[in-house]
N, CA, C and O of each residue as an XYZ file, in Angstrom:
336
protein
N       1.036     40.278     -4.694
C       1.989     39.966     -5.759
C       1.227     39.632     -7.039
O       0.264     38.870     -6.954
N       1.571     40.122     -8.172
C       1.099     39.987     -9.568
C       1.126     38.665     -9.937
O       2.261     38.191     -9.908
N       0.085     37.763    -10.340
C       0.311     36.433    -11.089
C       0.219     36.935    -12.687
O      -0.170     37.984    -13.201
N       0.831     35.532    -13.294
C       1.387     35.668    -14.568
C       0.369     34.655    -14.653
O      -0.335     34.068    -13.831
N       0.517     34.630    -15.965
C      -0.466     33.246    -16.724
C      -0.187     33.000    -18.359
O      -0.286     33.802    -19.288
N       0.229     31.478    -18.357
C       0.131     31.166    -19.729
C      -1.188     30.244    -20.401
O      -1.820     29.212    -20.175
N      -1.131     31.298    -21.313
C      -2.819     30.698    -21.911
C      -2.660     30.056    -23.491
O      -1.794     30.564    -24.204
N      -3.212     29.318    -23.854
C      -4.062     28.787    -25.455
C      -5.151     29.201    -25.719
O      -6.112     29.203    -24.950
N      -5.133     29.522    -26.622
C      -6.353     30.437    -26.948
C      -6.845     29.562    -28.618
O      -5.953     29.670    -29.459
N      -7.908     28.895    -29.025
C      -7.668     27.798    -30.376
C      -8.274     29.088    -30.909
O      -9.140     29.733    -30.318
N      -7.597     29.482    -32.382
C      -8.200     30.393    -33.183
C      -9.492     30.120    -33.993
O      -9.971     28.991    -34.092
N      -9.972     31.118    -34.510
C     -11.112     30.430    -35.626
C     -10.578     29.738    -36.918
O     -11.438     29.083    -37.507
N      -9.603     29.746    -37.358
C      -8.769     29.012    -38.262
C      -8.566     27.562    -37.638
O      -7.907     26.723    -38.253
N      -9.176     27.269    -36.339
C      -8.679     25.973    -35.652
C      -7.129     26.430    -34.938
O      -6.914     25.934    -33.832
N      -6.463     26.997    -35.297
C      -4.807     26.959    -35.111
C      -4.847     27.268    -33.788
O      -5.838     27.974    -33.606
N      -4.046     27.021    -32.428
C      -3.706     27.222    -31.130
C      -2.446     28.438    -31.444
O      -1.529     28.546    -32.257
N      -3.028     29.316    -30.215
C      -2.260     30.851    -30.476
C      -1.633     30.269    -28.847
O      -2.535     30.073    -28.032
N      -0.146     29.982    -28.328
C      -0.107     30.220    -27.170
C       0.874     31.831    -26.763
O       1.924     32.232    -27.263
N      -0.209     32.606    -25.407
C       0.937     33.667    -25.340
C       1.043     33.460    -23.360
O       1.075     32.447    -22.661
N       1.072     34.983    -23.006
C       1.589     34.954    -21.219
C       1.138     36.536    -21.285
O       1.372     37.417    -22.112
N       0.348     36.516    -19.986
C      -0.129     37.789    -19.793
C      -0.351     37.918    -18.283
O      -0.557     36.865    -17.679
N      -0.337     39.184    -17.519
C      -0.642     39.141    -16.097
C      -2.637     39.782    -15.678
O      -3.262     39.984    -14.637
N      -2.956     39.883    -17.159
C      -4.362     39.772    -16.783
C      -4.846     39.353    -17.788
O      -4.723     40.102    -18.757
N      -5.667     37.884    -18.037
C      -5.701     36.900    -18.361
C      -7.198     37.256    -19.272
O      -7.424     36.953    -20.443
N      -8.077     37.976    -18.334
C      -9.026     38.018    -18.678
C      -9.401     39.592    -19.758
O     -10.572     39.774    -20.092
N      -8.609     40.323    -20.080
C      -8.179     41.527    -20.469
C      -7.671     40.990    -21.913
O      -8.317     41.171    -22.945
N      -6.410     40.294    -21.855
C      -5.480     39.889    -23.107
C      -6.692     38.872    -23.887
O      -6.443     38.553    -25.049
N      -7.545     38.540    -23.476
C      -8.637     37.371    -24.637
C      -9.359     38.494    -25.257
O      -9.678     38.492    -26.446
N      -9.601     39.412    -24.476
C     -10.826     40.737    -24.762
C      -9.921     41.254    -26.131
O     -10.302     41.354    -27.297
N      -8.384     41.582    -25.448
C      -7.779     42.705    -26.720
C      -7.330     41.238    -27.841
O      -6.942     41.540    -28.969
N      -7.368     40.505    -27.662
C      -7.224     39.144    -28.831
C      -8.392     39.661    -30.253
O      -8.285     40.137    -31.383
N      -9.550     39.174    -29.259
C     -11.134     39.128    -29.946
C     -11.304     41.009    -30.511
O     -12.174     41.469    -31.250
N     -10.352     41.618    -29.964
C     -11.011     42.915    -30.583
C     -10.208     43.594    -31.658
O     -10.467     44.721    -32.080
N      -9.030     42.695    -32.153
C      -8.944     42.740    -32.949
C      -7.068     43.380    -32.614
O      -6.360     43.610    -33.594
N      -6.639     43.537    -31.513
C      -6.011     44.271    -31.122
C      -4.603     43.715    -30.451
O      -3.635     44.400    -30.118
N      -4.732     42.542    -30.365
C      -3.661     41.524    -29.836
C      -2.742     41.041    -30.640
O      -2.581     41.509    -31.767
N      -2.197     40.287    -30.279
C      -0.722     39.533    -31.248
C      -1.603     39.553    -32.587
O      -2.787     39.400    -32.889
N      -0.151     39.877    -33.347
C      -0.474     39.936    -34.559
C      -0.980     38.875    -35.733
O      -1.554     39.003    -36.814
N      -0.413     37.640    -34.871
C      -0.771     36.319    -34.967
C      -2.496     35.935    -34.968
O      -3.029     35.109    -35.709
N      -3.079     36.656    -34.080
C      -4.523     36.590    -33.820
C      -5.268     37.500    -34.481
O      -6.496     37.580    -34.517
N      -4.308     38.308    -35.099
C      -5.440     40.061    -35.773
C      -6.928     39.178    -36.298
O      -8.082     39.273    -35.882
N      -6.195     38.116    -37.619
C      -7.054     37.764    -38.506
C      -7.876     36.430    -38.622
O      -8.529     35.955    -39.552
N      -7.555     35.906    -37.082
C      -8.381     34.942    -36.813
C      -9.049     34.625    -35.341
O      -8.975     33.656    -34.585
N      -9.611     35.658    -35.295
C     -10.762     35.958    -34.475
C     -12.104     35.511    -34.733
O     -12.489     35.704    -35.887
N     -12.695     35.107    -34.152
C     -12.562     35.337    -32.500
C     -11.711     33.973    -31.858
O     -11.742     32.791    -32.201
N     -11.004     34.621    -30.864
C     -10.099     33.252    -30.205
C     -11.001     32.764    -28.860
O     -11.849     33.433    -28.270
N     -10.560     31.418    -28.565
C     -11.925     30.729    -27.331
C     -10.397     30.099    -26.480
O      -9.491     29.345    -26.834
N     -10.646     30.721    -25.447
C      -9.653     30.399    -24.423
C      -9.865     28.933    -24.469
O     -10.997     28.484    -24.651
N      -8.757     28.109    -24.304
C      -8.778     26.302    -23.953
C      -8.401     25.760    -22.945
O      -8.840     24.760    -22.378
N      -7.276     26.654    -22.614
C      -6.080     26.519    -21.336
C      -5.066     27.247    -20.910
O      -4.271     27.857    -21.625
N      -5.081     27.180    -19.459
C      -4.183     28.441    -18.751
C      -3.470     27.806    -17.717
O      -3.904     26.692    -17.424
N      -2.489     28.211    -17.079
C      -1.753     28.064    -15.929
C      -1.089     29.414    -15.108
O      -0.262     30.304    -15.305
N      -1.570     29.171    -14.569
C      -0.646     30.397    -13.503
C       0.344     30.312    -12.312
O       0.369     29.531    -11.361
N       1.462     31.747    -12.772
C       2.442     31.550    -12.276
C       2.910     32.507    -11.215
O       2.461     33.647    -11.339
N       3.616     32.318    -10.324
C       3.752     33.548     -9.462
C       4.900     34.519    -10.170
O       4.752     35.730    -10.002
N       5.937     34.102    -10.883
C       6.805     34.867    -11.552
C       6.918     34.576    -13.061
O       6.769     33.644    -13.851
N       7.344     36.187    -13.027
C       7.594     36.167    -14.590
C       8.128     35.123    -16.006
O       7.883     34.776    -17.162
N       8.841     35.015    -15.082
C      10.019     34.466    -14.942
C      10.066     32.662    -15.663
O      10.638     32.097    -16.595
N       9.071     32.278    -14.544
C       8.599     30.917    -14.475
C       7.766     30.963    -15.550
O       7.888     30.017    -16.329
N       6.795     31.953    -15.870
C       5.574     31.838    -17.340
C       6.256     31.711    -18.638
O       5.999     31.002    -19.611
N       7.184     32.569    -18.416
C       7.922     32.800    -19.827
C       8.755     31.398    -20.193
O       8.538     30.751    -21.217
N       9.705     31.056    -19.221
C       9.760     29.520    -19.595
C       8.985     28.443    -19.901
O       9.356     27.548    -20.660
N       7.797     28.484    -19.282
C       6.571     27.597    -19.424
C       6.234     27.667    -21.128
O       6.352     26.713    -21.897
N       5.676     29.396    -21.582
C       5.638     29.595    -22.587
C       6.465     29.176    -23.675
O       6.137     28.542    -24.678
N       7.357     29.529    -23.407
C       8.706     29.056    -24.551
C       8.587     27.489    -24.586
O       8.729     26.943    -25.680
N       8.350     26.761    -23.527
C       8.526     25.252    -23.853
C       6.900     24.962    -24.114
O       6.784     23.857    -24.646
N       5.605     25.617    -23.903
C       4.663     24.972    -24.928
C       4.416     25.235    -25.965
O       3.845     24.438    -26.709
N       4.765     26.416    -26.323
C       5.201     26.726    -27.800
C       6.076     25.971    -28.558
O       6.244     26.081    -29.772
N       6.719     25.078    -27.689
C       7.634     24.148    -28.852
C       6.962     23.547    -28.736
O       7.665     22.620    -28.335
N       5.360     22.909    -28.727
C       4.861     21.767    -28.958
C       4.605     21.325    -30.171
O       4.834     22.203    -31.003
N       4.228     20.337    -30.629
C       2.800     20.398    -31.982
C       1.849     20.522    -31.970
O       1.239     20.031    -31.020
N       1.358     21.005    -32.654
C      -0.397     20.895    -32.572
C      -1.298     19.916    -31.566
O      -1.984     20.043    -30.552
N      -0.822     18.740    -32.580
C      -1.008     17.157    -31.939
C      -1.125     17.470    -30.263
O      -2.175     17.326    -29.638
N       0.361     17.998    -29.569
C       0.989     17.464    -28.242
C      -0.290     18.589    -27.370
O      -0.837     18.274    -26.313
N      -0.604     20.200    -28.303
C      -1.215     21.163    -27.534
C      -2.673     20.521    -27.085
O      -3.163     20.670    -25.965
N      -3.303     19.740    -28.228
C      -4.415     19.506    -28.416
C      -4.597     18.526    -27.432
O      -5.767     18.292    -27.130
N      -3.263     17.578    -26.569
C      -3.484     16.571    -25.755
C      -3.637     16.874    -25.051
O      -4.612     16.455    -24.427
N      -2.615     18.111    -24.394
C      -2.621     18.769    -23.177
C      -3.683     19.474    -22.727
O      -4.015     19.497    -21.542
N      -4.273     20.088    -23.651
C      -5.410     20.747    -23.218
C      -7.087     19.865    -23.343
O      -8.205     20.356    -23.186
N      -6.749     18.609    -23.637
C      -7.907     17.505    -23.243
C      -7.479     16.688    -22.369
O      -8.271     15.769    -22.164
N      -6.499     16.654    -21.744
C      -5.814     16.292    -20.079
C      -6.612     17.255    -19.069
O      -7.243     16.803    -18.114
N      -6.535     18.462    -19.336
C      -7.037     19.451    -18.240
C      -8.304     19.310    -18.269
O      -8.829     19.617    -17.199
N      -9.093     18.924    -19.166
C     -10.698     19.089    -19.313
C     -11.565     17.757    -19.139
O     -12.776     17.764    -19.358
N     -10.802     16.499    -18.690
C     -11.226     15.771    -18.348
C     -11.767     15.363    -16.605
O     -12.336     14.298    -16.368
């Protein structure tokens, strides 16, 4: 079965890009090459921060939608929660 994954990716602008992809390690490659959300064209290179994975679609895309409503502030906590 396909896993999903929602990732942060902090841009070179500093700014947190969050998206959802089912190969995790592929979507940072087409980010950095210039080729990904349009959001990322022009601030490359992006440095993965944090991911979660999901067994359904389904479940990522909600995940996504509710860390995308974060702030900056709330992304920047969450992803120094995981790295501690």
């Amino acid at each position: 079965m396909a896993k999903w994954w929602v990732y942060m990716v902090e841009c070179s602008d500093g700014s947190i890009y969050t998206g959802i992809t089912n190969d995790l390690d592929a979507r940072i490659d087409k980010h950095n090459s210039g080729k990904g959300a349009k959001y990322t064209r022009g601030r490359t290179p992006v440095v993965l921060k944090a991911n979660w994975e999901y067994e359904l679609r389904s479940e990522a895309a909600k995940a996504e939608f509710a860390f995308k409503k974060l702030s900056r502030m709330e992304k920047m906590e969450l992803i120094s929660t995981l790295h501690q």
